[in-house]
N, C-alpha and C positions, 0 to 999 in steps of 0.2 A: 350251523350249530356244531356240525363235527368239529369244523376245523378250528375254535371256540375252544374247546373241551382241548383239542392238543395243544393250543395254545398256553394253556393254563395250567397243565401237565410237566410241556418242555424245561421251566426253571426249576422245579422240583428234579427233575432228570440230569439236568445239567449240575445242578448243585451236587448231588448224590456221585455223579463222577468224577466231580472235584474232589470231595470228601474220599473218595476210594484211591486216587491217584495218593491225595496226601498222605494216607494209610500205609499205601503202599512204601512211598519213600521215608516213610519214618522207623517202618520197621525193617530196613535192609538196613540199617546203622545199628539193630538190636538184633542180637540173638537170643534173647529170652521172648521180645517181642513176635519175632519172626518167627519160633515156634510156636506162639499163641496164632500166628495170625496163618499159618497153613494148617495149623488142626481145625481153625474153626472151618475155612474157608476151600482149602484143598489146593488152594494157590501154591506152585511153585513146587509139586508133590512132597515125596519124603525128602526131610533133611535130612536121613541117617545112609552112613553108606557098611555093608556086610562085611565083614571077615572071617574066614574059615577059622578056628581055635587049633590047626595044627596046618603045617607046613605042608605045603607039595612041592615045594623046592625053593633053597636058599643062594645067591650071590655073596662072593666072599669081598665081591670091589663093588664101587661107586654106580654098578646097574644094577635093577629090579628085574628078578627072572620070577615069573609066574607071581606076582606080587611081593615078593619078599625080596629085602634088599640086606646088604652088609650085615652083618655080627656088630653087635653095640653094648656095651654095657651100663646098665641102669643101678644104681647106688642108692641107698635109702637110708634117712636121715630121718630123728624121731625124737622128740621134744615134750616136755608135760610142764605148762605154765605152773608158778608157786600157787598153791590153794586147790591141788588137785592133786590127792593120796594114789596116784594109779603107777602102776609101773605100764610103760609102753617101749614095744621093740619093734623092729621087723624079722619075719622066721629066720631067714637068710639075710647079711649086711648086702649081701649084692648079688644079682642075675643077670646073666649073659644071654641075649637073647639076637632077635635079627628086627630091621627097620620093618615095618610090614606086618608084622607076625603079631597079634594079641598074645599077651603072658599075664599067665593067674600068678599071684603070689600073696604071702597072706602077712599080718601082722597080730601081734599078740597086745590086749590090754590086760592089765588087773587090775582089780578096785585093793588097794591095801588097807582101806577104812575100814570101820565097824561100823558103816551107815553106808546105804542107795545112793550115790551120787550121780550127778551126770555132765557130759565133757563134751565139748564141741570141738570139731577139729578143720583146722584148715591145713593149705597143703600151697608147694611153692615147688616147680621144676627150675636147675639151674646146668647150662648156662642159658639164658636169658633167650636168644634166640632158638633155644630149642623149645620153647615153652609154649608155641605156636604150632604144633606139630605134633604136641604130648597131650595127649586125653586117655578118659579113662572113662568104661562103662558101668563099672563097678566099683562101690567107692563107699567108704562111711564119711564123707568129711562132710561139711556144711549142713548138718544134722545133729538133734539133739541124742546125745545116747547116754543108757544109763546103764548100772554096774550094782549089782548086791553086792553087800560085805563081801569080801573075799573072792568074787565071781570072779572068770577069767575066760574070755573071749578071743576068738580064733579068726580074724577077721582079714575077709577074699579082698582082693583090686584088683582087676583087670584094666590093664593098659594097653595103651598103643602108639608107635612112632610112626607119622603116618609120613610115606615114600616121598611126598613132595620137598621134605626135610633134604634132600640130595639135589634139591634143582635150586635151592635157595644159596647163594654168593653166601650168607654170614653162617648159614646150618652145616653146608655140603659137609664139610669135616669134621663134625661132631661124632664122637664115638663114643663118649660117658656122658651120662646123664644122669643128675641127682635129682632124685623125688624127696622133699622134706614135707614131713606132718608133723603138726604142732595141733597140741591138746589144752582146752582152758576148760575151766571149771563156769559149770553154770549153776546158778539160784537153786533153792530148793523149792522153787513155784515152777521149777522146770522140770520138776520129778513126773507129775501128772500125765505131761505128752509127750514126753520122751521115747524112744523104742526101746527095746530093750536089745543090747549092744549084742549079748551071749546066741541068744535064739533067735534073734535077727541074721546074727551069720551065718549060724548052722541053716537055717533055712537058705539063706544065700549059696552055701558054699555045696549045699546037695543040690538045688537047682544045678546048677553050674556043672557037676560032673553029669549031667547028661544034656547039655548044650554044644551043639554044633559050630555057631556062628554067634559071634558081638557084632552089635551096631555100634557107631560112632559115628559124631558128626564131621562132615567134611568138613577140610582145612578153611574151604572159604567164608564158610560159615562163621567159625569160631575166630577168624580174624577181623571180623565185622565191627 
């Protein structure tokens, strides 16, 4: 009788680790999947790896001493599609930073309307092979955000060049890098669940001065 019962068991069993292997190779091609599928599951632990928000020591050449590698300069580039009343800059046009090393820097919106509007914003690193290598833990882009008449917003990014940038043939010698955002104008049926851009950052940018360490996802991850 037992051996009846495992019988009848065994192809439900086998199917289920069919099903689990396909799981698994579907979501190492996904990184939005892959982080769905180790929060639920705890497969494969954390995907995010630490960085300390200040330096314990910098190289000036092509080694990483204590994680931090060369001097690099990062440029910023800031765009606002037609149909969207906002002025957008970044604080500073450019920061000189090291490979390795998380840097806060911030950007400014305004709404120049006499109405709530709200802006979505994407964002493009160049040159092209550095784009691989450049993430950020803090970010307003790919998110609805919105602006009172006249409001003007102070808004954190934190980035990172993450050291493997130096072992890659097409990166090794990159030493500027452009981060560009671009802002578009969304509906006004996006007003309702939008954030609100102002107190969203201020809330961002006070966390932030008493934070130790960003996470970020490893490089292998994100080339997935």
């Amino acid at each position: 009788m037992k051996s009846w019962i495992l019988s009848k068991k065994m192809p439900a069993v086998l199917m289920s680790l069919a099903m689990l292997a396909v799981m698994t190779t579907a979501v190492s091609y996904s990184p939005t999947l892959y982080r769905w599928f180790c929060a639920a599951t705890g497969y494969g632990g954390s995907v995010t790896v630490k960085r300390a928000l200040e330096a314990n020591g910098a190289s000036e050449d092509a080694t990483v001493t204590n994680g931090i590698g060369p001097e690099i300069t990062v440029r910023f580039d800031t765009n606002v599609a037609p149909g969207l009343d906002w002025q957008f800059r970044p604080e500073h046009p450019f920061v000189k930073t090291h490979i390795g090393l998380p840097t806060t820097v911030f950007f400014i919106a305004k709404n120049m309307s006499k109405e709530t509007v709200v802006g979505r914003a994407t964002y493009n690193v160049t040159p092209d092979p550095a784009g691989y290598y450049f993430t950020k833990t803090q970010c307003f882009c790919f998110t609805q955000e919105k602006l009172a008449p006249g409001e003007e917003a102070r808004m954190p990014v934190v980035f990172y060049v993450d050291p493997d940038m130096l072992k890659d043939e097409e990166s090794s010698s990159i030493r500027t890098i452009t981060l560009s955002y671009s802002f578009f104008p969304q509906g006004a049926e996006a007003e309702a669940a939008a954030r609100p851009l102002k107190n969203g950052s201020e809330a961002e940018t006070q966390k932030l001065q008493t934070t130790k360490e960003a996470e970020f996802e490893p490089v292998e991850i994100r080339r997935r």
